[in-house]
Every structure is written in structure tokens, then in C-alpha cells.
C-alpha positions as CSV (number, residue, x, y, z in Angstrom):
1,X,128.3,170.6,101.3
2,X,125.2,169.2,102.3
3,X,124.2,167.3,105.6
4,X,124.5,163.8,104.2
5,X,127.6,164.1,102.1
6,X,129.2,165.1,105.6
7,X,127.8,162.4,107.3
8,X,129.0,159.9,104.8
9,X,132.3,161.4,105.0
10,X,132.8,161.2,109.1
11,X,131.7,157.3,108.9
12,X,134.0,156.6,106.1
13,X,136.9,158.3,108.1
14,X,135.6,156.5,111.4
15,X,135.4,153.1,109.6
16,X,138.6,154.0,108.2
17,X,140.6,154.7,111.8
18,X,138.6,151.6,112.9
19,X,140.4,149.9,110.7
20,X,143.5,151.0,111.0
21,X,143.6,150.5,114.9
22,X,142.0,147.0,114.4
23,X,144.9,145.9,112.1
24,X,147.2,147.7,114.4
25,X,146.3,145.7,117.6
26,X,146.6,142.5,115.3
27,X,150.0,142.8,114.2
28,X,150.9,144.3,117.6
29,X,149.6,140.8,119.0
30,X,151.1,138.9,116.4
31,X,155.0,140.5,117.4
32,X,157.0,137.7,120.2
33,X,157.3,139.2,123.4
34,X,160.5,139.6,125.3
35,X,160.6,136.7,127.5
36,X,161.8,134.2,125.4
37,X,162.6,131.9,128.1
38,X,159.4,129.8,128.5
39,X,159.7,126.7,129.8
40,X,156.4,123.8,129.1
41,X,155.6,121.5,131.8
42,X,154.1,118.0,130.5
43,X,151.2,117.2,132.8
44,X,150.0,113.3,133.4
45,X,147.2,112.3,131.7
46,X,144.0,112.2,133.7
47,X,141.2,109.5,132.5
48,X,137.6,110.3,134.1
49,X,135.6,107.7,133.4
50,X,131.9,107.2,135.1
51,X,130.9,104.6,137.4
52,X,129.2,101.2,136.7
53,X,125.8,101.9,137.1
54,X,124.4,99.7,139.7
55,X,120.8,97.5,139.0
56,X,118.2,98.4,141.1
């Protein structure tokens, strides 16, 4: 086996594991935690408007 066939067979089997542990880490994000207890908190609304300019 030549130098290139090698080569093209560790990036395939890196691109491969890449994939695998990208996929992983996405469904392992996707999965609910254990706290299931989470309370929301409504916050007021805030309006910032800017000030009348002023005529020299």
C-alpha cells in the first residue's frame, strides 16, 4: 500500500470519528436535563426612547 492510499484512509477514518463525536455531542445536547423544576420569571417591559433633540 502506497503513501497516498494510506493517507486517504487515516482522513476518511478521522472525518469519520469527527463525525461520529459531532453527532454525539448533538444528541447529547438535545437529551432534558434533570432539573426539571424551572421556574420563568416575567420581567416588565422597559421602553428606551431618545430625547427631544433640542434647537440650537
Amino acid at each position: 500500500m502506497n503513501i497516498q492510499a494510506q493517507t486517504k484512509i487515516v482522513a476518511f477514518a478521522l472525518a469519520a470519528l469527527t463525525s461520529v463525536s459531532l453527532l454525539g455531542a448533538t444528541i447529547g445536547g438535545m437529551q432534558p436535563s434533570g432539573q426539571t423544576d424551572v421556574q420563568l420569571i416575567a420581567l416588565d417591559t422597559v421602553t428606551i426612547t431618545a430625547p427631544a433633540r433640542v434647537a440650537n
